[in-house]
C-alpha positions as CSV (number, residue, x, y, z in Angstrom):
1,X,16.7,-9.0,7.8
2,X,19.3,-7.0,9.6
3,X,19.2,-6.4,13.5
4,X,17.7,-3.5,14.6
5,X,19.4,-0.2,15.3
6,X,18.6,1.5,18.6
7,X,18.2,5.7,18.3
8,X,17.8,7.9,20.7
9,X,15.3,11.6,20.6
10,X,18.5,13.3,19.1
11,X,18.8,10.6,16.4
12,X,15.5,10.8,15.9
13,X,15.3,14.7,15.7
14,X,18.1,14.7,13.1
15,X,16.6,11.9,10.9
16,X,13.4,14.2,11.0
17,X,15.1,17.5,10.2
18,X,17.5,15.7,6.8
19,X,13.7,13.9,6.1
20,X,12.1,17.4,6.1
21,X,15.3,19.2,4.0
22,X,18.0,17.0,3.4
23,X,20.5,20.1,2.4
24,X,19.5,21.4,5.8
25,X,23.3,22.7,7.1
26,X,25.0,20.6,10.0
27,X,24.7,24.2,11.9
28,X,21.2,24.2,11.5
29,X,20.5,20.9,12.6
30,X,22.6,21.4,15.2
31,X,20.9,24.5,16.9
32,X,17.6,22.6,16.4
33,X,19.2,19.9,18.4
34,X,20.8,21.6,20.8
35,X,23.9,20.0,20.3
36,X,27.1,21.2,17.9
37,X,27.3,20.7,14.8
38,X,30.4,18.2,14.9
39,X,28.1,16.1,17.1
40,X,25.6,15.8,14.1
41,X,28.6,15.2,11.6
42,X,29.4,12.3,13.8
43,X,25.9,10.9,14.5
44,X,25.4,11.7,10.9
45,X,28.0,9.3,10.2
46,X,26.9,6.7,12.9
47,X,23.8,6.3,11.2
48,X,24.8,5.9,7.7
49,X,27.7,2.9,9.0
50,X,24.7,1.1,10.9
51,X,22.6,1.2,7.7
52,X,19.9,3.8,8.9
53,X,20.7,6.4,6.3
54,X,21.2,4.3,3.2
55,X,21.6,8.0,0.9
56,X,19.9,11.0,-0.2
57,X,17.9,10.3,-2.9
58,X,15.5,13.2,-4.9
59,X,12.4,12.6,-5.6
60,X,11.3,14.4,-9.1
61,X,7.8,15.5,-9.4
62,X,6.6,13.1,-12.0
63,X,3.8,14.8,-13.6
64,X,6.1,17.4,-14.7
65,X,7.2,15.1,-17.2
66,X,4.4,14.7,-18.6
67,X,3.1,11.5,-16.4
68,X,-0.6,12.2,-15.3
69,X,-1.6,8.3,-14.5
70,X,0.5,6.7,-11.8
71,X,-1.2,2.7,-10.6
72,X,-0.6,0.3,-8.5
73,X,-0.6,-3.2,-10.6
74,X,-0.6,-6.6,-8.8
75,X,0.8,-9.7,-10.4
76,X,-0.2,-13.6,-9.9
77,X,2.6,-15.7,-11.4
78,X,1.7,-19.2,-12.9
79,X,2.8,-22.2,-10.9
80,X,6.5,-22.6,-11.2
81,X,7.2,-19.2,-13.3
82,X,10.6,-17.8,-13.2
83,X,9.7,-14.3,-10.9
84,X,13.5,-13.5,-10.8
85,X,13.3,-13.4,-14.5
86,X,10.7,-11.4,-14.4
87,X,11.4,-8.8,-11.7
88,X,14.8,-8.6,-14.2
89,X,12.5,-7.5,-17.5
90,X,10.2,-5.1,-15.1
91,X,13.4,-3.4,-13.8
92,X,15.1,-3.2,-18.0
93,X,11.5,-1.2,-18.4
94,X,11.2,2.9,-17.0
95,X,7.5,2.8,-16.8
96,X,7.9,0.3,-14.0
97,X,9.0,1.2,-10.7
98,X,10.0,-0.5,-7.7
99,X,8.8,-4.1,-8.9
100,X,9.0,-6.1,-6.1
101,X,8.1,-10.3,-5.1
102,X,5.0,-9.5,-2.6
103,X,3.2,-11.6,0.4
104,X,-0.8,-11.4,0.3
105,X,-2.9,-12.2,-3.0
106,X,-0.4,-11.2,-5.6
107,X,2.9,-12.5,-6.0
108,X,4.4,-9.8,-7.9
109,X,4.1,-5.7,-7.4
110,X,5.2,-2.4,-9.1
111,X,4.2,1.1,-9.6
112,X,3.6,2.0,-13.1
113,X,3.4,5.7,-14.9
114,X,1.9,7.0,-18.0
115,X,1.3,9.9,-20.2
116,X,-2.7,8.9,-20.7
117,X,-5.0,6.1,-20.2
118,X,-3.8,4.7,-23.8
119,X,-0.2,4.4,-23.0
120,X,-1.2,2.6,-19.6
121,X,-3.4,0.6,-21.1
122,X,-0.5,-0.7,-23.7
123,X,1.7,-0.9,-20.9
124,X,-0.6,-3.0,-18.9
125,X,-1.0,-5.4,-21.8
126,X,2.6,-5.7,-22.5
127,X,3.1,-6.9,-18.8
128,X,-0.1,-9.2,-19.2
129,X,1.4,-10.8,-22.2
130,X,4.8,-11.9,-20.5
131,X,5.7,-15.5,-19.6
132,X,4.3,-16.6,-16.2
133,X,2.1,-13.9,-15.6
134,X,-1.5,-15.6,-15.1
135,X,-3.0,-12.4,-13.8
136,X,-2.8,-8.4,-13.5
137,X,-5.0,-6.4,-11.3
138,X,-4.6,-2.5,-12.0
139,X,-5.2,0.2,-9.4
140,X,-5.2,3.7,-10.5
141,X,-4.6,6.1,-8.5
142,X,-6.5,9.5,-7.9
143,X,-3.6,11.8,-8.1
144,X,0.6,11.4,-7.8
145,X,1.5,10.2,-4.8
146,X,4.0,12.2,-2.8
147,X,6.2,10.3,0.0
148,X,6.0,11.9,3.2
149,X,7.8,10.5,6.2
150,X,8.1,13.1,8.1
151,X,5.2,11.6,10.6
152,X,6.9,8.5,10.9
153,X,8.1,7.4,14.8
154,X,11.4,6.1,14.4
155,X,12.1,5.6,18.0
156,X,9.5,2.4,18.7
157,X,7.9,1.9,22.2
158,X,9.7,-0.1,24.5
């Protein structure tokens, strides 16, 4: 894990504002901040040397594609499976996203999307069916889920 970077309110402010808009204008930010808007281009760039801002990344509206079923699935591996293995055929498969080794009851993780309760169903069965999977536990979830971290305080308590 990597140390932890200390931000000030302004930080803070900024990181809230890109989170918000992310093609909000270094002017804009700026005037919300109270501070110019070369000040933002360089605490911009502060952040994203530390490792705070890692990149912009968009996030599509999948349903739009046709995806109405989005679920959680958890995984338990047999004793001595080969996880890295795999993580490697979840992440060669676009149904599945962010597949990920997990601490708790399951071992494994990942989001998965489908058209209708068929396709996940087949989906589901496909991931059942891999070597060292003992065990999948489906979630489905009542509607898409849309990230929002705009309430997130990124300046902890000291």
């Amino acid at each position: 894990m990597g140390s932890i970077v200390e931000i000030d309110e302004i930080d803070d402010k900024i990181l809230h504002l890109l989170i918000e808009d992310a093609r909000t204008s270094l002017k804009d930010i700026g005037k919300k901040c109270g501070i110019s808007s070369v000040s933002v281009l360089n605490r911009i760039r502060r952040l994203k040397k530390t490792g705070v801002i890692a990149g912009a990344t968009l996030f599509a509206s999948i349903n739009t594609f046709g995806f109405q079923i989005v679920a959680s699935i958890g995984m338990e591996t047999e004793s001595g499976a080969n996880v890295e293995e795999i993580l490697k055929y979840f992440k060669e498969h676009t149904y599945l996203i962010e597949p990920a080794v997990s601490i708790g009851k399951y071992d494994l993780c990942a989001l998965i999307y489908a058209e209708n309760i068929t396709n996940l169903n087949e989906r589901i069965e496909t991931v059942r069916r891999l070597s060292g999977i003992r065990k999948v536990v489906v979630i489905v979830w009542s509607g898409i889920p849309y990230l929002n971290f705009e309430k997130i305080n990124l300046t902890p308590e000291k």
